[in-house]
N, C-alpha and C positions, 0 to 999 in steps of 0.2 A: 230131579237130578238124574242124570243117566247114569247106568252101572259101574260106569268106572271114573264115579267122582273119590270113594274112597277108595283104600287098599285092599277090599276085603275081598276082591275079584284076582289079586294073585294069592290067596291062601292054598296053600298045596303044591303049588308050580318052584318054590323053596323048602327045601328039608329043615324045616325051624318050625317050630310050636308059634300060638300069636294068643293074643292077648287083647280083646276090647274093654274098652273101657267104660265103666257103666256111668249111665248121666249123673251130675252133680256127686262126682268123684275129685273131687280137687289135688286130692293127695295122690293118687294117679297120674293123672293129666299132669300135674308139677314136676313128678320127676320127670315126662318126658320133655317138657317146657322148662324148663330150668337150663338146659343146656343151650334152647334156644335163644332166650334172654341173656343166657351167659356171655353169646355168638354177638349180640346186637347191640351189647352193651362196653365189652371190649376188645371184640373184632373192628366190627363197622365203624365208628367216631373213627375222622379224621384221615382214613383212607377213600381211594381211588380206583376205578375197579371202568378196565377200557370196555369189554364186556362180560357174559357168563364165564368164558373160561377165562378171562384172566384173575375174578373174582375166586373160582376153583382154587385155581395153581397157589393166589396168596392165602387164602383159608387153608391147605394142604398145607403150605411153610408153618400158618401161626400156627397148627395143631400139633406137628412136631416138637415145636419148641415146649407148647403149653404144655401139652400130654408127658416132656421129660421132668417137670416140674413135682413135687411129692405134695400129694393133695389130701389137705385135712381132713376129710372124710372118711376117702379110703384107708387113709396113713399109708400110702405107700403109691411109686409113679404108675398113673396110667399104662406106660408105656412095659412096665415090667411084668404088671397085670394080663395085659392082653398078650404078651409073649406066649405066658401060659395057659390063658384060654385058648389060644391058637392049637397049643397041641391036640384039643380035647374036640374042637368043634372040625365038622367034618368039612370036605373041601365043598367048594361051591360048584353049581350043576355047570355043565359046558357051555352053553346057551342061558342068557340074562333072562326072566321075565320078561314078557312084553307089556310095559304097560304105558303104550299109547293111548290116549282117549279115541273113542269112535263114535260118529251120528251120523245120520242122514239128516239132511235139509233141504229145503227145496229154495232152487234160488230167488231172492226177491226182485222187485222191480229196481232196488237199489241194490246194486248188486254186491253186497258185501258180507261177511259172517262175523261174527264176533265171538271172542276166547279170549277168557281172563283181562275182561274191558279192555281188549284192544278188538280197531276193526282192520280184518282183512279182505281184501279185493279178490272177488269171482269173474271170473270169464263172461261180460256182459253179454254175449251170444249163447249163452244156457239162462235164462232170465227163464223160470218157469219150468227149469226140468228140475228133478233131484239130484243130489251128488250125494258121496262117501266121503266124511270128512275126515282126516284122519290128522289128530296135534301129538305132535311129539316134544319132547325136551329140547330138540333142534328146529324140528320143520312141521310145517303148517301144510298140506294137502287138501285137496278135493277135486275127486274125478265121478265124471256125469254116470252115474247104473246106466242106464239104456245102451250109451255107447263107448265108455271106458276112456272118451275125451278129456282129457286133463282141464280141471274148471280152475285151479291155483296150485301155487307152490311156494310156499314162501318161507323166510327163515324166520324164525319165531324169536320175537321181541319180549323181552322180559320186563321192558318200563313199561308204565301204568298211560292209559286212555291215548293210547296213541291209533292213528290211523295208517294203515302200509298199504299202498295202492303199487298193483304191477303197472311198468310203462305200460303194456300191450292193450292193458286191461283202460288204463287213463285215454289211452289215442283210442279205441273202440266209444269209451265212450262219451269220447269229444266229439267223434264222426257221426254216433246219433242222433245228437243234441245238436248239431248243425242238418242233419235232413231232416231232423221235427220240429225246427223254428216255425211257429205260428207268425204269421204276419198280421196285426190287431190294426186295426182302421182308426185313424188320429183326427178325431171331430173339433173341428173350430168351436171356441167356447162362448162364440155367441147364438147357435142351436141350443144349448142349454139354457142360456139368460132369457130365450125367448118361451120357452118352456114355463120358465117360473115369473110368476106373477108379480111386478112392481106394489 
């Protein structure tokens, strides 16, 4: 895995303390998953969601509602609670972390990368150089090292095993597949029969 598959590579870059979790900690990992099952179980059933942001915008509506709600745990609303954590915790830095994923890879003879089981299309004219790839929460990049050539760009899909191919990228490599047609020699099938023994 590369460096920035987990979180642990913005530690510091936030004025907050952090907290790992130690293997076969259940009670741990629960409270931070509880909330996500909470999300899956009656957020998700039954809704529609055109894409990432409109998913956003209605989870930012249900959280409102849910968070005004007085919740049996804390006995008292989310919403009143965090009013007054708010005064206590300090303002956030002016500039977000970055936390894009980064690699290099060198492009294949199929010219495509793959991120989070989807595949996306390289610039079949860099077939065998390296690029910088860079995934973000929005967009999908890679530009050639050697000459800072743009090898893709694309908007990053959040459904599952899909493949995004650029037009640019499709016609390049429609036009090579048409000047490296092999022409194969079509043998009448009685050169064979005369071959094999009655």
């Amino acid at each position: 895995m590369d460096q920035y598959s987990g979180g642990a590579y913005i530690c510091g870059q936030l004025k907050v303390d952090w907290f790992f979790c130690k293997p076969a900690d259940p009670q741990a990992k629960g409270a931070v998953e509880r909330l996500q099952g909470y999300c899956e179980t009656n957020f998700e059933p039954g809704r529609q969601f055109a894409n990432e942001l409109d998913f956003q915008l209605q989870l930012d509506a249900w959280f409102e509602k849910v968070n005004a709600r007085m919740h049996k745990t804390l006995r008292a609303r989310p919403v009143d609670r965090l009013a007054r954590e708010l005064e206590l915790m300090r303002a956030l830095p002016a500039s977000e972390p970055d936390t894009d994923r980064r690699w290099v890879m060198r492009v294949p003879p199929d010219p495509y990368l793959r991120f989070d089981t989807n595949d996306y299309s390289l610039d079949p004219a860099l077939i065998g150089r390296r690029v910088h790839v860079r995934a973000g929460q929005r967009q999908i990049t890679a530009v050639a090292l050697d000459s800072g050539e743009l090898a893709a760009r694309h908007q990053r899909s959040f459904a599952k095993h899909r493949t995004i191919t650029a037009l640019e990228h499709a016609r390049t490599l429609r036009d090579r597949r048409d000047e490296t047609n092999i022409v194969v020699e079509e043998r009448p099938s009685d050169r064979y029969d005369a071959l094999i023994s009655a």
